[in-house]
C-alpha positions as CSV (number, residue, x, y, z in Angstrom):
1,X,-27.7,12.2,7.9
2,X,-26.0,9.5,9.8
3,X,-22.2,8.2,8.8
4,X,-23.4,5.1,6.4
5,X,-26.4,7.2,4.7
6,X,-23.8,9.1,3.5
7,X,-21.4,6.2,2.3
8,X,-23.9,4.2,1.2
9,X,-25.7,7.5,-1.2
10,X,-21.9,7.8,-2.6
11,X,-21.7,4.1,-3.1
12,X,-24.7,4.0,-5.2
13,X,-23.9,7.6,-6.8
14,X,-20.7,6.4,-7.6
15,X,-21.6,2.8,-8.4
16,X,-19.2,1.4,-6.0
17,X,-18.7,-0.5,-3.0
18,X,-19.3,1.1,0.0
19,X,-15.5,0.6,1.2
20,X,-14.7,2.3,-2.1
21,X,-17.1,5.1,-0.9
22,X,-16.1,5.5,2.4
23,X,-12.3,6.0,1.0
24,X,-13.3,8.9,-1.9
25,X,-15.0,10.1,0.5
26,X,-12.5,10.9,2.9
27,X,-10.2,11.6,-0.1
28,X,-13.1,14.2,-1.4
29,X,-13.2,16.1,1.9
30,X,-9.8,16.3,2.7
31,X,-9.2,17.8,-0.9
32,X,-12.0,20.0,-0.2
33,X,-10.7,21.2,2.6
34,X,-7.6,22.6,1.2
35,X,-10.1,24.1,-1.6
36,X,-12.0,26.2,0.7
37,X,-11.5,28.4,3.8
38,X,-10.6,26.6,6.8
39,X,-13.4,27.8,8.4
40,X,-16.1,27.0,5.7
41,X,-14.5,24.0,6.2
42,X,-14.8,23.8,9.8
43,X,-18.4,25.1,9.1
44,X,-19.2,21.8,6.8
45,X,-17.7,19.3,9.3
46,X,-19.7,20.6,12.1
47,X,-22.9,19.1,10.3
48,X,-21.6,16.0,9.3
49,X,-21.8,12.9,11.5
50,X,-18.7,11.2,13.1
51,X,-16.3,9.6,11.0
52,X,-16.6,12.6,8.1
53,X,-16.3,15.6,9.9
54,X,-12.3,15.1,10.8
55,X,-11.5,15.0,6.5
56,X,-12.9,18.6,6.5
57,X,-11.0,19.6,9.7
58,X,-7.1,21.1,8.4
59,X,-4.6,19.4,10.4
60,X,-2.1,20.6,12.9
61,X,-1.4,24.3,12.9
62,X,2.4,23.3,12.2
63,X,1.2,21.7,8.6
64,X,-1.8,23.9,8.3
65,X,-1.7,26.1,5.3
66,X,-4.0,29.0,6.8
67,X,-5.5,30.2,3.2
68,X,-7.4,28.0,0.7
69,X,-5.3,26.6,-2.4
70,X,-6.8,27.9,-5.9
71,X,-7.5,25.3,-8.2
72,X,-9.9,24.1,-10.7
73,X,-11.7,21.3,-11.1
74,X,-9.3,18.8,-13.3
75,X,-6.4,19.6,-10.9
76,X,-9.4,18.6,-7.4
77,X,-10.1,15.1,-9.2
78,X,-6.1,14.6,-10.0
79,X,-5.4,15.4,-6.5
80,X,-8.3,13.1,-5.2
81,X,-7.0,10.5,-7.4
82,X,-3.4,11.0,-5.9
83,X,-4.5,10.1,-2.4
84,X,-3.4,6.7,-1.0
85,X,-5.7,3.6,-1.2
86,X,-8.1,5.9,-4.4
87,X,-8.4,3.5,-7.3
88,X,-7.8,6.7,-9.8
89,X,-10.4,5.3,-12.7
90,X,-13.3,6.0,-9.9
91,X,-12.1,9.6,-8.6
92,X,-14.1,11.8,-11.4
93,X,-16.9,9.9,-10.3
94,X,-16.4,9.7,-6.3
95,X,-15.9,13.4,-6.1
96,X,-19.2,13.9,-8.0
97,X,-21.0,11.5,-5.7
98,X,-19.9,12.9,-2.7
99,X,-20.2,16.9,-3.5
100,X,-23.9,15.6,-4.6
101,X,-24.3,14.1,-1.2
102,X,-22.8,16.8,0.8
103,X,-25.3,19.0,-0.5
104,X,-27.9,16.8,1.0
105,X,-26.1,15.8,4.4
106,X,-25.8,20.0,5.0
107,X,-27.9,22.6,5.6
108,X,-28.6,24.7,1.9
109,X,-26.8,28.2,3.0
110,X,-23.5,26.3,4.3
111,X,-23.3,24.3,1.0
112,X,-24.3,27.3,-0.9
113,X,-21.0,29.1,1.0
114,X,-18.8,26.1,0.1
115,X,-19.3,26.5,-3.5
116,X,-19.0,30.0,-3.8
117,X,-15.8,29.5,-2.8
118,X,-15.5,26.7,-6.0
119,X,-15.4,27.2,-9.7
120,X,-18.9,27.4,-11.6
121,X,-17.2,23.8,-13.0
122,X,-18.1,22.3,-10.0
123,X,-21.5,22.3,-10.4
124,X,-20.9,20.1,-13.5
125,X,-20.2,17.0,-11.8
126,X,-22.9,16.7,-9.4
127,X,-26.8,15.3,-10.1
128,X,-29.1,18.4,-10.5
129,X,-31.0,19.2,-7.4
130,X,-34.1,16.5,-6.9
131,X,-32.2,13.7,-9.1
132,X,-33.0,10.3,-8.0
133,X,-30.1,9.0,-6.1
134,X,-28.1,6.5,-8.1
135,X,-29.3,8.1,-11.7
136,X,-26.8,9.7,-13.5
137,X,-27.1,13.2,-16.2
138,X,-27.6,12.5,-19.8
């Protein structure tokens, strides 16, 4: 999946414009990637294009906090929402949107390994496998 499939997929997930994509995106993954191992992390961004995979990569080993953070869902989309330049009314939705489309822009087994590392709650906020891009759970 190339760098705007995956904005554009969140900007119609989300319903939003595809700069407001392209930032809870980055604001997604970067949250992500204190959630999960660093190298599950690493192991996401080395299948997504440029210009995504640097959110999931932890930054310099002076600021790098080596194990993932434990927390839950509510607390993911509050942090999310905290990031700069995240209009916080659109974060519940953006994360949803671009966990849905991560799961398409990676290969099965390395999402599958991602989540395990998440709540079951997780789950909740994404379209069910083979949704329609765009639609949105009853």
């Amino acid at each position: 999946m190339e760098y705007e499939d995956f904005i554009n997929a969140v900007a119609t997930r989300a319903k939003v414009s595809t700069d407001q994509a392209a930032t809870l995106t980055g604001a997604t993954l970067q949250t992500l990637a204190d959630r999960i191992s660093a190298g599950q992390a690493e192991d996401l961004a080395y299948q997504l294009p440029d210009g995504l995979d640097d959110h999931l990569r932890k930054p310099p080993p002076h600021r790098r906090q080596e194990h993932a953070q434990s927390f839950g869902l509510d607390e993911f989309v509050r942090r999310v929402a905290d990031r700069p330049a995240v209009d916080r009314s659109l974060a519940a939705a953006g994360v949803g949107a671009v966990l849905t489309t991560l799961r398409e822009a990676v290969s099965r087994d390395e999402f599958e390994d991602a989540m395990a590392q998440l709540p079951k709650e997780f789950r909740q906020v994404m379209e069910p496998v083979g949704a329609g891009r765009g639609q949105r759970r009853g």
